[in-house]
C-alpha positions as CSV (number, residue, x, y, z in Angstrom):
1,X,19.1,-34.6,-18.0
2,X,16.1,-36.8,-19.7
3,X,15.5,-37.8,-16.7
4,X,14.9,-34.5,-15.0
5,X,12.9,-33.0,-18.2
6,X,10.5,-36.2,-17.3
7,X,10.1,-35.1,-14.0
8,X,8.9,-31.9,-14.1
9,X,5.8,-32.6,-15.5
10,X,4.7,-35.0,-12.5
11,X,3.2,-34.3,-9.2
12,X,4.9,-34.1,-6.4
13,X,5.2,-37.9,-4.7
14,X,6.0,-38.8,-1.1
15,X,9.8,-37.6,-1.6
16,X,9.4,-34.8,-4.1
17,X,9.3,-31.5,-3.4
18,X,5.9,-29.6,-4.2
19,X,6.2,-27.4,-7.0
20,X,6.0,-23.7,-6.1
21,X,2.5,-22.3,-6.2
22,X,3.0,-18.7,-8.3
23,X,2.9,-15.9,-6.4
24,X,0.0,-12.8,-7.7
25,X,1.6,-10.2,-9.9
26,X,2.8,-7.2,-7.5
27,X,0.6,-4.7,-9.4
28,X,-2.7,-6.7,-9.2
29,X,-2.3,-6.7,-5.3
30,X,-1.6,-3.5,-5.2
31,X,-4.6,-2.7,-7.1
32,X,-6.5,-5.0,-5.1
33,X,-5.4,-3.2,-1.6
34,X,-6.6,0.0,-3.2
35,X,-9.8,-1.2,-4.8
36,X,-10.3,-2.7,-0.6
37,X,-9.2,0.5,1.4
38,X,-11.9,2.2,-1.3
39,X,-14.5,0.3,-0.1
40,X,-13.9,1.8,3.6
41,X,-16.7,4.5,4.8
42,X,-15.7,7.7,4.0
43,X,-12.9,7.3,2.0
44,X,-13.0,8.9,-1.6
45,X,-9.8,6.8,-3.0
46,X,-6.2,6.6,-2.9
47,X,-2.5,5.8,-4.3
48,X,0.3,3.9,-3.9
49,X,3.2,5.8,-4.4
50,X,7.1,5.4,-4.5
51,X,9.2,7.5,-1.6
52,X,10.3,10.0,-4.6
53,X,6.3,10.8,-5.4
54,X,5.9,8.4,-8.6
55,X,2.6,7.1,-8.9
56,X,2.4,3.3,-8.7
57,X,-1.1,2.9,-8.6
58,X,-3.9,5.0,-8.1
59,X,-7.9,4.5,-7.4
60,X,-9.6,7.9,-6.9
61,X,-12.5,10.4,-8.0
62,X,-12.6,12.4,-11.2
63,X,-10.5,15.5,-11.5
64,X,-8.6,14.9,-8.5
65,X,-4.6,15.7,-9.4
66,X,-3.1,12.7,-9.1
67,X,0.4,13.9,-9.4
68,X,0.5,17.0,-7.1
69,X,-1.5,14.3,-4.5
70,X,1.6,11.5,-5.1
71,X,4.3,14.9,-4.2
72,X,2.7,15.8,-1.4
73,X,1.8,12.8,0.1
74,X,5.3,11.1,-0.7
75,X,7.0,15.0,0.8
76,X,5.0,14.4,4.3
77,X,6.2,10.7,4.6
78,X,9.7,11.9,4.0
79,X,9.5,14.5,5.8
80,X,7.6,12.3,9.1
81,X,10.2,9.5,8.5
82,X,13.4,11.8,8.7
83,X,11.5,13.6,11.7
84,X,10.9,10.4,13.5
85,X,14.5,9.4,13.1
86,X,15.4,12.4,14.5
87,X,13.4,12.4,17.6
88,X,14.1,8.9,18.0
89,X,10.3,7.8,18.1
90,X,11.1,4.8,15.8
91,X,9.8,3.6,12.3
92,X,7.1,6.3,11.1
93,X,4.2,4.2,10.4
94,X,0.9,6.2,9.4
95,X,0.0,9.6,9.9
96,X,-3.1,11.8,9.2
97,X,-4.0,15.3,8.4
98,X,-7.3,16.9,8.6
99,X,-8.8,19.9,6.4
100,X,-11.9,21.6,5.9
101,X,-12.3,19.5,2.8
102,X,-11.2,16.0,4.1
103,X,-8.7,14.0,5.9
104,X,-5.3,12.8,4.3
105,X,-3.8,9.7,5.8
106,X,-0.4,8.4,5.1
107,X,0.8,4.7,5.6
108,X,4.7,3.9,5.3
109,X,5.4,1.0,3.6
110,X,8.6,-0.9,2.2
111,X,7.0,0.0,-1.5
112,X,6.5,3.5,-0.1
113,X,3.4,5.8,0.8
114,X,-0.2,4.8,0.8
115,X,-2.2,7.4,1.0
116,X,-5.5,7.9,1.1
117,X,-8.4,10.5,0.7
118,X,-11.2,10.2,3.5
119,X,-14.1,12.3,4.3
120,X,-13.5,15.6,6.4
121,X,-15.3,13.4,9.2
122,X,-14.0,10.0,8.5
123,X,-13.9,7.5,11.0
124,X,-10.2,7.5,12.1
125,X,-10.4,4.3,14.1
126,X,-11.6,2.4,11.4
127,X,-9.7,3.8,8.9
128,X,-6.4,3.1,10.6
129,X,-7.0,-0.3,11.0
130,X,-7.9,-0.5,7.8
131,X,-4.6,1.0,6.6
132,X,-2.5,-0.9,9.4
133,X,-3.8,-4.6,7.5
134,X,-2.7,-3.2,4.0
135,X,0.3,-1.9,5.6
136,X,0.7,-5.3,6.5
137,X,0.2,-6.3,2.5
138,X,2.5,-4.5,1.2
139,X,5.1,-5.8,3.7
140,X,4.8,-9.3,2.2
């Protein structure tokens, strides 16, 4: 046991095992994959939320409603998951919706929905790359 105590404060040698390099806090990358996909052209923010609509993070303009946002956005990934099931397209894996006051896009992920607030005349292309690579994030 002594001998192990003395160990753990010493680098890893030729036949030790390298110690484990700590891994980011969850919330701080999701924060961080917000504060990128905010940084896209034409998007006004987004959130992170849970499949049920909690909020686990969130990055957008003043008076928006966050919470009505979260229900909605988690109510259309439901609701495009189950559909895809049903018609047997596979995995629902982003979707987007276009008003006459801006474009909604929805990302599934293992966490749940990112979703995201874009310009009526955001650049779709762009923008679903952008949310395919922090699709990708949250996967890992």
């Amino acid at each position: 046991m002594a001998e192990q105590r003395r160990s753990v404060g010493k680098e890893a040698g030729a036949g030790e095992p390298a110690a484990a390099v700590p891994r980011p806090l969850r919330a701080r990358v999701f924060r961080e994959i917000l504060a990128g996909l905010s940084n896209v052209a034409s998007i006004r923010g987004g959130l992170l939320v849970t499949p049920d609509g909690l909020v686990i993070t969130a990055d957008l303009p003043p008076r928006t409603q966050v919470e009505a946002l979260a229900a909605l956005g988690a109510t259309l990934g439901r609701e495009l998951e189950l559909g895809a099931g049903r018609l047997g397209r596979g995995a629902f894996r982003m979707a987007l919706f276009v008003a006459d006051n801006g474009t909604l896009f929805i990302g599934s992920s293992r966490v749940g929905f990112l979703i995201l607030l874009g310009d009526r005349n955001a650049d779709v292309s762009s923008v679903r790359m952008a949310l395919a690579r922090a699709l990708d994030r949250l996967q890992h």
